[in-house]
C-alpha positions as CSV (number, residue, x, y, z in Angstrom):
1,X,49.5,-15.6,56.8
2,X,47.3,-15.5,53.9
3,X,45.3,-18.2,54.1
4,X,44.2,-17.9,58.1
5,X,41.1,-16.4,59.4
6,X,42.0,-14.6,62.9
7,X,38.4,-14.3,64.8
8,X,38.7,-11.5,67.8
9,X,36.6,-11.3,70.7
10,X,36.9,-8.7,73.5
11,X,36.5,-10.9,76.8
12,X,38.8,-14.2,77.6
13,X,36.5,-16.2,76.5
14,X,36.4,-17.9,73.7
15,X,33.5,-16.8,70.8
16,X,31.9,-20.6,71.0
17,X,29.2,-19.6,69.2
18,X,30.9,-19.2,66.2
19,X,32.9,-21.8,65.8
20,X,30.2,-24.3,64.7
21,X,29.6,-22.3,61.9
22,X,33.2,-21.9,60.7
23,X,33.9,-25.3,61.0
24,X,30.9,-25.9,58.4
25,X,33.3,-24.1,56.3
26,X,37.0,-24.1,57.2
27,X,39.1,-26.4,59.1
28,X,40.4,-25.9,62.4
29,X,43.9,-25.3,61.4
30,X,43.1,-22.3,59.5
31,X,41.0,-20.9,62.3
32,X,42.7,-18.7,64.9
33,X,41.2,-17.2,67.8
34,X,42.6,-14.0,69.3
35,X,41.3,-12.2,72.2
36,X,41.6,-8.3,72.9
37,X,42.0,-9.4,76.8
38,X,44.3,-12.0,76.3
39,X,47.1,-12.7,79.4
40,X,45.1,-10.1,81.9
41,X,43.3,-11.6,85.0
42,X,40.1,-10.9,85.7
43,X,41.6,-8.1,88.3
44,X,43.7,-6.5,86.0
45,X,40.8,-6.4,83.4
46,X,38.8,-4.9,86.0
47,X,41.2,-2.0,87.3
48,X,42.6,-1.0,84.1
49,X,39.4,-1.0,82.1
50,X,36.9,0.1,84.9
51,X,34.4,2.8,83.3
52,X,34.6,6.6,84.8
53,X,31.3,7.7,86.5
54,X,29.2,8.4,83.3
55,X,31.1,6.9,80.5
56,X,29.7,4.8,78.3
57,X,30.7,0.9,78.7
58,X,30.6,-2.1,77.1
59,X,29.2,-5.5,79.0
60,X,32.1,-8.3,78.5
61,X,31.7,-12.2,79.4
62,X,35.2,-13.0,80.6
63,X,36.8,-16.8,80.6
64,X,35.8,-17.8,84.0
65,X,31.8,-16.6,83.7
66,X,31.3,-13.2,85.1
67,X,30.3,-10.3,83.2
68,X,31.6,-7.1,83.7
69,X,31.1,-3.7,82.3
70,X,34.0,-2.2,81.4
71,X,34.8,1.2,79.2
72,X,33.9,1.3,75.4
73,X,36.9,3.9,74.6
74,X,39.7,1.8,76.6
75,X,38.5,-1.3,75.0
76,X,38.3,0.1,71.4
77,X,41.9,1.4,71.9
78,X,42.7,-2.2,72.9
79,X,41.1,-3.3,70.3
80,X,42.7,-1.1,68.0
81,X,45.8,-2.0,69.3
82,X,45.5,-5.6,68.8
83,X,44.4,-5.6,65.4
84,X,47.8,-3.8,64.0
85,X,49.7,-6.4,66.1
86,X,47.8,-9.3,64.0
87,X,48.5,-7.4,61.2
88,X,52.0,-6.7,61.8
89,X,52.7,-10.6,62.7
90,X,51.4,-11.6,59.1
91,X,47.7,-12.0,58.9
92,X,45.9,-10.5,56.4
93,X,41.8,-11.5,57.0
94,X,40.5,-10.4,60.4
95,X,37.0,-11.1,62.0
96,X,35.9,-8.5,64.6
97,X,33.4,-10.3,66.3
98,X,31.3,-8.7,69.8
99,X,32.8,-5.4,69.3
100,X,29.3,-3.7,68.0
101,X,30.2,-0.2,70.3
102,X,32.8,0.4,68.3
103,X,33.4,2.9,65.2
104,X,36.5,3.2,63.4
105,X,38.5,0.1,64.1
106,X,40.9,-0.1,61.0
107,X,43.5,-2.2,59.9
108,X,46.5,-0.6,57.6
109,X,46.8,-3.5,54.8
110,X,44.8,-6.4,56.1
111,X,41.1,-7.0,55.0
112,X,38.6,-6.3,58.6
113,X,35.2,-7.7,58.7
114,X,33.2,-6.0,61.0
115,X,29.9,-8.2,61.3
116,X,27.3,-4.8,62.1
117,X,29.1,-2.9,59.1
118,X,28.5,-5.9,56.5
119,X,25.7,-7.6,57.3
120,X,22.8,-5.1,56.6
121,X,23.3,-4.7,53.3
122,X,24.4,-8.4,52.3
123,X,21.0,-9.4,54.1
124,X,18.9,-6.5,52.6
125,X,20.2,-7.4,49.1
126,X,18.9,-11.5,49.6
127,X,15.5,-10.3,51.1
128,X,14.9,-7.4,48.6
129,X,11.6,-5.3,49.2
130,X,10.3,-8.3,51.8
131,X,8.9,-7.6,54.9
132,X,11.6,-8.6,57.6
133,X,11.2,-10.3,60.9
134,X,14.7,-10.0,63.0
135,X,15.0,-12.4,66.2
136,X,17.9,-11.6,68.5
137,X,18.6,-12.7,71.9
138,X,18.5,-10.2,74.3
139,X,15.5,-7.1,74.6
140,X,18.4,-4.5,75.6
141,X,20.1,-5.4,71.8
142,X,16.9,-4.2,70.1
143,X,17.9,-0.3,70.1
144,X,21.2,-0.9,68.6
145,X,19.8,-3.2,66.3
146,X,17.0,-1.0,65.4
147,X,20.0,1.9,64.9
148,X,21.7,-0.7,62.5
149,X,18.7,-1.6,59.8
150,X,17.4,2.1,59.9
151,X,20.9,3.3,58.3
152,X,19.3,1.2,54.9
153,X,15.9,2.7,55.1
154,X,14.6,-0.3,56.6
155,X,12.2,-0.7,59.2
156,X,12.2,-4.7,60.4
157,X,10.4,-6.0,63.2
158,X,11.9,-7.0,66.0
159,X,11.6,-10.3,69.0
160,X,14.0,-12.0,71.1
161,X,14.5,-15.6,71.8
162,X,16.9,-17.3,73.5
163,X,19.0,-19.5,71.7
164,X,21.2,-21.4,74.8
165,X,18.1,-22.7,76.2
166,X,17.2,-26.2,75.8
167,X,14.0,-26.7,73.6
168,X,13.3,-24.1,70.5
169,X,9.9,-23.6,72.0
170,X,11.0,-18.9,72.7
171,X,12.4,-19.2,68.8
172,X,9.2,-20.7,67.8
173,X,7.4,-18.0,69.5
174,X,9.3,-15.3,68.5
175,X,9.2,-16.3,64.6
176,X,5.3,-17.3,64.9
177,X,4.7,-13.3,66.8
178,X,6.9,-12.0,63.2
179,X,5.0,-14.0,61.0
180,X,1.6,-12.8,62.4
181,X,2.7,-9.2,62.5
182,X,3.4,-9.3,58.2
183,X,7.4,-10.7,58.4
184,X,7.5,-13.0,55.1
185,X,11.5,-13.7,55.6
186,X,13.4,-13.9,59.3
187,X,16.9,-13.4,60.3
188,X,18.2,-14.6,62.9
189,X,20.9,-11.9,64.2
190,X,23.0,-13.4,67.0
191,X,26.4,-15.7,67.3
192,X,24.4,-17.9,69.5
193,X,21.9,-19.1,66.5
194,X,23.2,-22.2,64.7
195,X,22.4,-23.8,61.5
196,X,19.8,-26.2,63.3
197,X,17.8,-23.0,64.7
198,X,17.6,-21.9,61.3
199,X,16.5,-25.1,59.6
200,X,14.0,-25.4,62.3
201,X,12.5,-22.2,62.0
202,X,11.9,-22.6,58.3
203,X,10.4,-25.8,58.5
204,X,7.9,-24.9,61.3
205,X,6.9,-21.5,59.7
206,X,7.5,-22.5,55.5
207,X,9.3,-18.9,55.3
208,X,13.1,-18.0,54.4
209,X,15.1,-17.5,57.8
210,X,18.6,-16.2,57.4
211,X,21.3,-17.0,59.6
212,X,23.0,-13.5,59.4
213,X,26.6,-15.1,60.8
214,X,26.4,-17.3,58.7
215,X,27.4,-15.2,55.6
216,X,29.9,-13.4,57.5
217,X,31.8,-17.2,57.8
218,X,31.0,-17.3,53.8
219,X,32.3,-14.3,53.7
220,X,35.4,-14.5,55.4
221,X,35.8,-17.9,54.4
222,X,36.3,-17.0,50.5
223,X,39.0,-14.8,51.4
224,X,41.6,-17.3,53.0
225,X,40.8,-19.5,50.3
């Protein structure tokens, strides 16, 4: 199915985030949504993919609102598992989205975007040798975050704002602390910023702000076209 995007999420809920921004570029019917934990109830999910004492875990947001922890190397293997049956039933461009604990995910013939492989270097080759403010939405994504930008020799700085809250007043902090610290471009590096964040920050603070999703949809986009 050559000209579909297939987004995958790990938890039963869906990745509303993103949506918005695919829908600035593709229409719905060439948008399909799969889920690693598709058909499981939430007890299933939780007995089949509960962590051992001491193994590492991934935190999940499943359909009906909890979140759960459950284990990084059962749900890669899921993962893994899902993404040849994708590819097996004909699609050929497949967005990993939310699966940033995860190394080695591959697909045998069709193309797989994964988001924290692709978007450090697309972003460092727009903002060049500028000093880089990154805004994400949660302090315990900082470390990984950090991890991804120092694999290009960069060194951003870092602040979190929430983007599901109701005024932009903890985005406008957060770019304003950046700016004051040296940051002369921003990117904003979570599904939950939209276009309107973006234009917003730029037009408070007069600086660049990229929407790092954003060119992943591009992205993906030009190859279902």
């Amino acid at each position: 199915m050559k000209n579909t995007l297939v987004t995958l999420t790990l938890g039963q809920a869906s990745c509303d985030d993103f949506r918005p921004l695919l829908r600035e570029i593709l229409p719905d019917d060439r948008i399909l949504h799969a889920k690693v934990l598709s058909g499981l109830t939430t007890d299933q999910i939780v007995t089949q993919f509960a962590p051992e004492i001491a193994e590492n875990s991934t935190a999940v947001k499943l359909q009906n609102g909890p979140v759960v922890h459950l284990s990084t190397a059962r749900l890669k293997e899921a993962a893994q598992q899902r993404i040849l049956a994708l590819e097996s039933s004909g699609f050929e461009t497949i967005l990993m989205l939310c699966g940033k604990d995860f190394h080695g995910l591959y697909a045998r013939h069709a193309t797989l975007l994964e988001p924290d492989r692709l978007l450090p270097p697309l972003v460092m080759a727009l903002v060049a040798h500028q000093k880089m403010g990154v805004v994400v939405a949660h302090a315990d994504a900082v470390n990984h975050q950090r991890e991804k930008w120092l694999r290009l020799g960069s060194r951003p700085l870092f602040a979190v704002a929430n983007p599901w809250q109701a005024d932009n007043q903890s985005l406008f902090e957060a770019g304003l602390m950046l700016q004051e610290k040296g940051a002369d471009v921003m990117v904003l590096d979570c599904l939950g910023f939209q276009l309107h964040h973006q234009r917003y920050l730029e037009n408070m603070l007069g600086i660049p702000v990229v929407l790092s999703h954003l060119l992943i949809a591009q992205l993906a986009a030009e190859l279902v076209q």
